[in-house]
N, C-alpha and C positions, 0 to 999 in steps of 0.2 A: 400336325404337331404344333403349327405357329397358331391356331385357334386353341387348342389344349391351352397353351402358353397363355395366351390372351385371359383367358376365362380365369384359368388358374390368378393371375397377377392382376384381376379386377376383383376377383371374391378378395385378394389378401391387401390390398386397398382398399374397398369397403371395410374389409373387418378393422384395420386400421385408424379408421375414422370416430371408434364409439371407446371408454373405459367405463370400467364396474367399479361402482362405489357400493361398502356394505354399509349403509346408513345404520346407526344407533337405534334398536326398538324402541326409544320414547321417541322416536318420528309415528309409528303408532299408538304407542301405548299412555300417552301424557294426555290423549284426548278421555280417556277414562278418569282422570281424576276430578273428582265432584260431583262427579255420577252417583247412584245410587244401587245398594247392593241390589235392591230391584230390578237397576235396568242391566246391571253383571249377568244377574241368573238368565232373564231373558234373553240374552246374546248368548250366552255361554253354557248353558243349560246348569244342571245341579253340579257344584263340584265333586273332586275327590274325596276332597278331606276338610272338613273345616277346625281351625285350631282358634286358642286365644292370643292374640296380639300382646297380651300382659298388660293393656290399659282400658281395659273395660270392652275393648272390640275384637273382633275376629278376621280370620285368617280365611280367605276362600281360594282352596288348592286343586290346584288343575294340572293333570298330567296326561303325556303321552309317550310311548315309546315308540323309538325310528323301527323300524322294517329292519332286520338284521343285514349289514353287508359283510360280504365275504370278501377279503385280500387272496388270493392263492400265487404262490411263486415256486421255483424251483431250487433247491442248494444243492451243492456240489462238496462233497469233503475229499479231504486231503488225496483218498483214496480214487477217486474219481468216482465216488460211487452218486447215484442222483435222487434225491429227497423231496418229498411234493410237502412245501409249508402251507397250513392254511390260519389265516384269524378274521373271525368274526367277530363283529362288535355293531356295537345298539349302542344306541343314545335316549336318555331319559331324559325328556325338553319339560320343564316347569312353567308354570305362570300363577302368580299369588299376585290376586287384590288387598291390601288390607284395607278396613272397615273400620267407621269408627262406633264411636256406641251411637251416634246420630244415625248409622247406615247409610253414612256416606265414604267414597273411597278419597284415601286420602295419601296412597304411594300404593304401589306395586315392585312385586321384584320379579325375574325371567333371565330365564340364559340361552331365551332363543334370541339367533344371530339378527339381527334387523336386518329390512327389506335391501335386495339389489339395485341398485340403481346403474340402469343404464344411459351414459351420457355422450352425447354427440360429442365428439372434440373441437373446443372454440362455442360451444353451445349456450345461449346466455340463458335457457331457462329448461331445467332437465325437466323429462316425461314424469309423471308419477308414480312413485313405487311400490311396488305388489306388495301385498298384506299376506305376514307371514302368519298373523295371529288367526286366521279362517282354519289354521290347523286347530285350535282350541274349539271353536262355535260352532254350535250344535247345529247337526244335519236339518235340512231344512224339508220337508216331508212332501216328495215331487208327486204323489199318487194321489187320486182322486179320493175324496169323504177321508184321508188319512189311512188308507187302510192299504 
């Protein structure tokens, strides 16, 4: 039991030790402006949709939708009778370069969340944080001759 103890109250001291930060997506996504819609496609493959920006450039739209997750719980009414709630719910993640008529980007918008960061506490220089945008970029082709 006093080793349980031990172990237990080292893991919740270690975990202790780190906080999550949601850094803001232009920690990724600011290194794409001045790019060119050329080197978008080739990251990103062809988008969804392409629109006009209304000054002469375009709009490259890229979507994904989350894996449906399900909520399930129990209710109870007055009766005591017992009721199984379920909600499902998806998420449609965006990412829009706009373009200019030069075919360079010149802003982006997304309402994906920016990268985690996780931070040591007292830490003077946090790890680097995982790129949420690899949800967008096109599968990269692990098989031999592509096939």
């Amino acid at each position: 039991m006093k080793r349980l103890f031990t172990i237990y109250t080292s893991l919740l001291i270690l975990s202790a030790c780190y906080e999550y930060h949601v850094l803001p997506n232009s920690v990724i996504l600011d290194k794409y402006k001045g790019t060119t819609e050329h080197s978008i496609l080739l990251e990103f493959g062809p988008p969804d949709k392409v629109t006009s920006d209304g000054a002469g450039g375009k709009i490259l739209d890229y979507r994904k939708q989350s894996d449906p997750s399900t909520i399930t719980g129990l209710y109870e009414d007055y009766q005591h009778h017992l009721y199984t709630i379920s909600n499902t719910h998806t998420t449609e993640w965006y990412l829009q370069f706009y373009i200019d008529s030069s075919g360079i980007v010149y802003t982006y918008r997304s309402n994906i969340p920016g990268p985690i960061e996780k931070v040591k506490v007292k830490q003077s220089a946090p790890s680097p944080p995982p790129n949420p945008i690899n949800l967008f970029k096109k599968k990269k082709d692990t098989t031999k001759n592509g096939n």
